[in-house]
N, C-alpha and C positions, 0 to 999 in steps of 0.2 A: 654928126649923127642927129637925126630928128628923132626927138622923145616925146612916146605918147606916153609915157607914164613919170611923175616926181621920181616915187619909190618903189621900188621890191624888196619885199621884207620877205626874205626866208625865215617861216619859222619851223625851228627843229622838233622832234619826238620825245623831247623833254622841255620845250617849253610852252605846256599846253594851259598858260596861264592870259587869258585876256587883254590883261593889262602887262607884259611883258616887255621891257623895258626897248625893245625895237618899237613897237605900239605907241609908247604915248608921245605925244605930241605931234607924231602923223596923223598925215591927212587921210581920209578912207576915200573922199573926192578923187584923189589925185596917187592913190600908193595903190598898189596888188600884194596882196601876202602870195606867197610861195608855200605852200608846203606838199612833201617830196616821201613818197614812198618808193627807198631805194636799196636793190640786193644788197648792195653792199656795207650798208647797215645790219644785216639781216642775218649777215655770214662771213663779219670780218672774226668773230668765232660761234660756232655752235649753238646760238644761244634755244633757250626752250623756246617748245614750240608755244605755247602758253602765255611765256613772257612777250614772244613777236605779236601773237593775234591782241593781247591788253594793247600795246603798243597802237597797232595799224586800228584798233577798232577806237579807243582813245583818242588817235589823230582826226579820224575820218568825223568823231562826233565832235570834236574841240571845231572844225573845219565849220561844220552848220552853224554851231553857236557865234561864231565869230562873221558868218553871213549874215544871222538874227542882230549882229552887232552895229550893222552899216556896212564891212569890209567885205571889198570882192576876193575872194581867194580863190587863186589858180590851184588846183588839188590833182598832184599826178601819183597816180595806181600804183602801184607796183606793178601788173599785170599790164598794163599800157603797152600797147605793142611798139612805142618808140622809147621808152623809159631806158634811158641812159645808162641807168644801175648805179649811178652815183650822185652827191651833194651838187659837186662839180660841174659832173656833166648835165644835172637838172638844169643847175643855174643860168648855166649854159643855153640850152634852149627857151629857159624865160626870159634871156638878156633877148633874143630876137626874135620872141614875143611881143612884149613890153617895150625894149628900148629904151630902160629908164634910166633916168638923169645921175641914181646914186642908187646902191644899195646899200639898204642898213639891217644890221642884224645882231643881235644879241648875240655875246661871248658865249663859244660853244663851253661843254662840262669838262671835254677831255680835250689832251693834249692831240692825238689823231687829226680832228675835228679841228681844230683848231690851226692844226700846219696846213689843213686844205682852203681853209678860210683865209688864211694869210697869202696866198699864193693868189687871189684872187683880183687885187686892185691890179696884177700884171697881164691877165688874163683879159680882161674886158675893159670896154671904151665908156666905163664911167665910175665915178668915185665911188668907192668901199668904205664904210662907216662900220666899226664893232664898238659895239655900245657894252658897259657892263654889266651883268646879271645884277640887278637890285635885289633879286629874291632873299640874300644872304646880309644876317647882321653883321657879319666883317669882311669886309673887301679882302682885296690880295693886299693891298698895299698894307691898310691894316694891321694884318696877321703879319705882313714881313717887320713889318715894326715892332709889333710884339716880341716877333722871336729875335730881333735881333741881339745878337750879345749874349742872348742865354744861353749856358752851358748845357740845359737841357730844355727839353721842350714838352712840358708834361703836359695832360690834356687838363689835369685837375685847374692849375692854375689861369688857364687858358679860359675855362668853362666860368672861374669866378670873375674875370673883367667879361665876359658876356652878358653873365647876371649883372651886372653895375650898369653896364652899357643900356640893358634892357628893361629896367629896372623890375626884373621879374624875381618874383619870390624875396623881395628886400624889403626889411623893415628899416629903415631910413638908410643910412648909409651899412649899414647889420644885414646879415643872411638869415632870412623869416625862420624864427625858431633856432635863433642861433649856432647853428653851425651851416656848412654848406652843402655837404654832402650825407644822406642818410643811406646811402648803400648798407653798412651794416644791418639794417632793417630788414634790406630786402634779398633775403637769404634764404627764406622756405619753402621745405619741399611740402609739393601740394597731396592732396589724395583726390579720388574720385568723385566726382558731383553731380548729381545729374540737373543742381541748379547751376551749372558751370554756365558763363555766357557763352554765346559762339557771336562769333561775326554773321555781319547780312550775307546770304548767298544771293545774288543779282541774276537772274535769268536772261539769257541772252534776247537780243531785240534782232530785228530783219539784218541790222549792219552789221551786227557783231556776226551773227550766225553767220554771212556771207565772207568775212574774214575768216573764219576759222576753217570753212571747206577750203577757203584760198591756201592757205597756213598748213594744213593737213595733207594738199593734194602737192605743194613748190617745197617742203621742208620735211618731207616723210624721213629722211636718216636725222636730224635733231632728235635729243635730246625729251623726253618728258613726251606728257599728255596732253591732250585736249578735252579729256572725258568730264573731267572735275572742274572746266571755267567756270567761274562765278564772281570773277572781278565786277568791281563798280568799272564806270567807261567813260561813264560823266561828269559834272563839275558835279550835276544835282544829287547823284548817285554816291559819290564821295563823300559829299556833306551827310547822307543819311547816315552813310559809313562813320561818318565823324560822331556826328552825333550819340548815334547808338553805342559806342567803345564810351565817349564819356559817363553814358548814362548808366551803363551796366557795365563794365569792367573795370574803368578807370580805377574805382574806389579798392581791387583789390592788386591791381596793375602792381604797383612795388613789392607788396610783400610775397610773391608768388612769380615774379618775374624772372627769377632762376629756376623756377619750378620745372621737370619733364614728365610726361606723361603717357603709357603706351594707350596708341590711338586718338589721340588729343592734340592735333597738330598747333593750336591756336590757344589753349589755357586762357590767360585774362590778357593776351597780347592786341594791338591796337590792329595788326595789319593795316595799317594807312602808310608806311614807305613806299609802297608802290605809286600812292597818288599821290605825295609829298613828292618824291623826285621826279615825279610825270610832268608836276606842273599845276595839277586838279584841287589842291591844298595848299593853302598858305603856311609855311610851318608855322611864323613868329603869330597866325592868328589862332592856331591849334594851343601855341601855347598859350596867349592870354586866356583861353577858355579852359583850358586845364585850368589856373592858378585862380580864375574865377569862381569854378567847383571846388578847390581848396576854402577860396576865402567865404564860399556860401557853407561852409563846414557839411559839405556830403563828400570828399576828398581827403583824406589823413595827407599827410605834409609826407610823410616819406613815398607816396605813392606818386605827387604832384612833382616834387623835387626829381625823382627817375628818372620821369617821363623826360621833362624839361632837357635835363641833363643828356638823356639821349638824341635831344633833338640841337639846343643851342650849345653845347657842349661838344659830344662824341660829331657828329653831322657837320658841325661849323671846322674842327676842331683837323678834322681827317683831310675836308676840303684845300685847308689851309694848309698841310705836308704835302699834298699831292700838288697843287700849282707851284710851291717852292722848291721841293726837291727835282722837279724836272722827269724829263722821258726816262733818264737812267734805272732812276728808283725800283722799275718794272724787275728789271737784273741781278737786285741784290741776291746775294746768298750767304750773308756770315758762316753760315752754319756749314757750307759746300753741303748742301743738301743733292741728291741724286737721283733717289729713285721714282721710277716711272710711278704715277697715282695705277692703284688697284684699281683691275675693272669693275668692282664692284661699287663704285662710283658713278658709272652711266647706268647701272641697274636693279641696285640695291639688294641684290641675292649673296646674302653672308650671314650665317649663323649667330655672329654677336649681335643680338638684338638692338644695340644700339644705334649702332650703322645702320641697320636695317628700317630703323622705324625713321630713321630721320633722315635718309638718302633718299626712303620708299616714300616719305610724305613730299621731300623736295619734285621727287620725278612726277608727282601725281599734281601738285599744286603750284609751283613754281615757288614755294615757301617754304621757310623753316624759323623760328625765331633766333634772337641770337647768341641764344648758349646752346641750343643744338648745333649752330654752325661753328662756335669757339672750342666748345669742350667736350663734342664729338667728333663730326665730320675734322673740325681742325687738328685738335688736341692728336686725333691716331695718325693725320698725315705727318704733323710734328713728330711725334714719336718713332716711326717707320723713317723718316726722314726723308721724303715726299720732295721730290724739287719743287721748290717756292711758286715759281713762275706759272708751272702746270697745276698747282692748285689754285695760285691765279686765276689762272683760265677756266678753271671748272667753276668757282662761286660767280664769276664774269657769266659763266653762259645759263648756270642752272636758276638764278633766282629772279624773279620781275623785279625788284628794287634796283638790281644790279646795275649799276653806269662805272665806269673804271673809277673817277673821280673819289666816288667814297667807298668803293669795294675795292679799291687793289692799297690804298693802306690799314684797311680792318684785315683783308687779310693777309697780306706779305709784311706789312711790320707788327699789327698786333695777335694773331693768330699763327707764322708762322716766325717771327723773330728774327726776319732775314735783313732788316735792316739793325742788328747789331745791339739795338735797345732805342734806338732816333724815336720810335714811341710808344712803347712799351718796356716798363722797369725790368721784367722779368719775362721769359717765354710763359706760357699759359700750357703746362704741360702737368696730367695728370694722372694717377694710376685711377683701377676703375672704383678705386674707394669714395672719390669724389662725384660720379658717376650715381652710383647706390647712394649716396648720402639723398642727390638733387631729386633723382627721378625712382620710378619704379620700375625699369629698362631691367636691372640685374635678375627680377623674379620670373624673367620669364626667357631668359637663356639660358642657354645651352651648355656655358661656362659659367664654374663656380666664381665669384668676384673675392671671396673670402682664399684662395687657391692662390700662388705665385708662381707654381711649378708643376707641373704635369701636365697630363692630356686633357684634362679638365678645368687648367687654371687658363681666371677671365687674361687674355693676353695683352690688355693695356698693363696688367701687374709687372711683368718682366718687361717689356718696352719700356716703361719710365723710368726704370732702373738703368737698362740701357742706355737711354736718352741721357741719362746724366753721366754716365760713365765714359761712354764714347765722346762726348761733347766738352769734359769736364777743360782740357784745354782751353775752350774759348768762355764758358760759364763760369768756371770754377770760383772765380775771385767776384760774383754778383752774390750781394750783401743779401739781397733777396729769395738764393739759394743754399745760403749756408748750414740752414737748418737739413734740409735734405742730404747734403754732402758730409755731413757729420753722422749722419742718418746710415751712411751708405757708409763711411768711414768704420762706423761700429762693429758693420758686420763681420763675419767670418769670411776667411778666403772662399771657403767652400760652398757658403750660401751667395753669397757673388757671384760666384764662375757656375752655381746653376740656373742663377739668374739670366746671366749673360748668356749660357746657353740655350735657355729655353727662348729667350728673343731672338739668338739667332736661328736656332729653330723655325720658327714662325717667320720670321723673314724670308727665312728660305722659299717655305708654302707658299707666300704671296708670287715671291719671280716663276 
């Protein structure tokens, strides 16, 4: 074969980073970038409509910028009347385009992605190059190093050889402020402000606006809205976004970052995941600029350590169980969990206030932060006993951060516990006392939270009881539950069994 081109660099809708490790040290003389707007990305599930158009309107501008860079990029539509609908079959038609000598490209996020890219050096009449994602302070190998041998795999420990590695937040070989973790700090519920920061809302430009009729007219049964976009879309619109969360929230980001709020969808949360896993943000350069607000002292230490933590910690930490444990992971179920997720998941029309505010801001914004998604949305599918897999698939489809990679371990093994404890000590399972404590959700329902039994009692009260009751088999002996179980030990037969009635009661309602 005669090659008119060195390289074709596909790059993907999560690596909308410049310098991306397919990028450097290519030629833009001599290489074509590929990038591929394809159904089959778009509807291997449901995802929001919201999340697709950030996505395609993100590509299409990372696309110019990387023009203004030197690089010619070949950019096929979705709409394209010969669009393949797949990675594959893109590839496919730029291999006899192009005709070039090697294709290289950066290690996809998920496993999917990944078995189609390996299949590829068989496919086509020229060398396949996967180069690895630099973006991440621990490789795979790394992280299998770390875990090996360990009996458990906890994220704590995990998060302090990152801090070492990084040497972020470390007074010489010490944890700045001597300890490592100040989570207990950051535990309060907030109230109403009307100095509360918000995020930038971003007004759509000619591209985006053209995506989202696209989006609105090819994906009408998804999932969510288009009414509320106001993603950033850009590198330059990201970094405002950056900047602005440092400036005005960061400072109260930790102490408040459990906090819920009715009608507050954003409190002092950063909303930068979406351009963090996009591509559009550096995380490890978000975090030197955190610790640098620390060390300028307008940053308290427990709110800079959070942050961090959620980023080279939880992010690094989640990454690192999802390429190890493999495609099976998807399947677990310890728990034999079963039931179908309530419809009131694609629509958010349910009397508990709480589900409502935080389903109804998901379907409107593609977001939620994440103790709405842990100790709401998750917490009641736990407790109803929700199959794993299918709440999988709903946090997969309904949020823009979403990529399997770090959403199907936050939530199949830390939010629903289906991996047995592999990362998580304990399920995260709670009656609506913890509910009331965090937010102000309980003042404005319809059920009393103070109630455990009746037509008016908040129904996460009797489902947590049940939760441990039904489950005590596989729980019973977790050190981390014994307080509960002794809890539930003390009762009387008869406050039990109307316990256990009134959940199953309500179970019922929901089939």
């Amino acid at each position: 074969m005669k090659h008119s081109v060195e390289t074709l660099i596909p790059v993907l809708g999560d690596q909308l980073t410049p310098d991306i490790a397919s990028l450097k040290g290519a030629n833009p003389e001599t290489s074509v970038v590929l990038m591929m707007e394809v159904d089959e990305e778009a509807t291997y599930v449901r995802h929001h409509k919201a999340k697709i158009a950030f996505i395609l309107s993100a590509m299409r501008h990372h696309a110019d910028r990387l023009r203004g860079l030197g690089w010619t990029v070949d950019y096929v539509r979705l709409d394209d009347a010969d669009n393949a609908g797949s990675f594959t079959g893109e590839v496919a038609r730029a291999v006899e385009r192009h005709a070039p000598a090697t294709i290289c490209v950066t290690e996809p996020g998920e496993w999917r992605v990944r078995a189609a890219i390996d299949g590829w050096a068989d496919k086509f009449d020229c060398l396949v190059e996967i180069v690895e994602d630099d973006r991440f302070v621990c490789s795979h190998a790394s992280f299998d190093a770390w875990a090996t041998d360990r009996k458990q795999l906890r994220m704590e420990y995990f998060y302090r050889e990152m801090r070492r590695k990084t040497g972020l937040l470390m007074a010489g070989d010490k944890p700045e402020g001597g300890q490592w973790n100040y989570d207990a700090e950051n535990r309060k519920p907030a109230q109403n402000d009307l100095l509360m920061p918000r995020p930038i809302a971003f007004r759509s430009d000619d591209i985006t606006r053209e995506v989202i009729a696209l989006v609105a007219d090819r994906f009408a049964d998804h999932p969510g809205s288009l009414d509320q976009f106001e993603f950033a879309v850009t590198h330059e619109e990201a970094m405002r976004a950056q900047r602005h969360f440092l400036k005005s929230a960061l400072p109260d980001f930790g102490t408040y970052q459990d906090a819920m709020l009715t009608g507050e969808p954003y409190l002092w949360h950063a909303v930068l995941s979406p351009y963090i896993n996009a591509g559009l943000l550096d995380p490890i350069d978000l975090c030197r600029k955190v610790e640098a607000e620390y060390r300028a002292g307008r940053v308290p230490l427990n709110s800079a350590e959070g942050f961090i933590r959620q980023i080279i910690g939880w992010r690094e930490y989640v990454r690192g169980i999802y390429w190890r444990e493999g495609p099976d992971y998807a399947q677990r179920n310890f728990l034999n969990a079963k039931r179908d997720l309530p419809a009131f998941y694609w629509t958010g029309q349910t009397d508990m206030h709480c589900l409502s505010q935080a389903i109804g801001q998901t379907l409107d914004r593609a977001y939620a932060h994440h103790i709405q998604r842990l100790m709401i949305t998750g917490n009641f599918a736990l407790l109803i006993g929700a199959d794993p897999h299918q709440v999988h698939l709903w946090y997969l489809e309904v949020y823009a951060d979403a990529y399997e990679w770090v959403e199907l371990p936050n939530t199949l093994g830390m939010s629903q516990f289906a991996d047995g404890g592999l990362l998580g000590s304990k399920p995260y399972a709670s009656s609506g006392a913890y509910i009331d404590r965090m937010s102000d959700y309980c003042r404005s329902c319809r059920y009393d939270v103070k109630q455990r039994v009746g037509p008016d009692a908040c129904p996460f009260n009797a489902l947590y009881w049940d939760f441990l009751a039904r489950n005590r088999g596989k729980l019973g002996d977790n050190p981390r539950l014994s307080m509960p179980y002794r809890n539930w030990d003390r009762m009387e037969a008869d406050t039990q069994n109307a316990l256990i009635k009134q959940a199953r009661g309500f179970l019922q309602s929901l089939d």
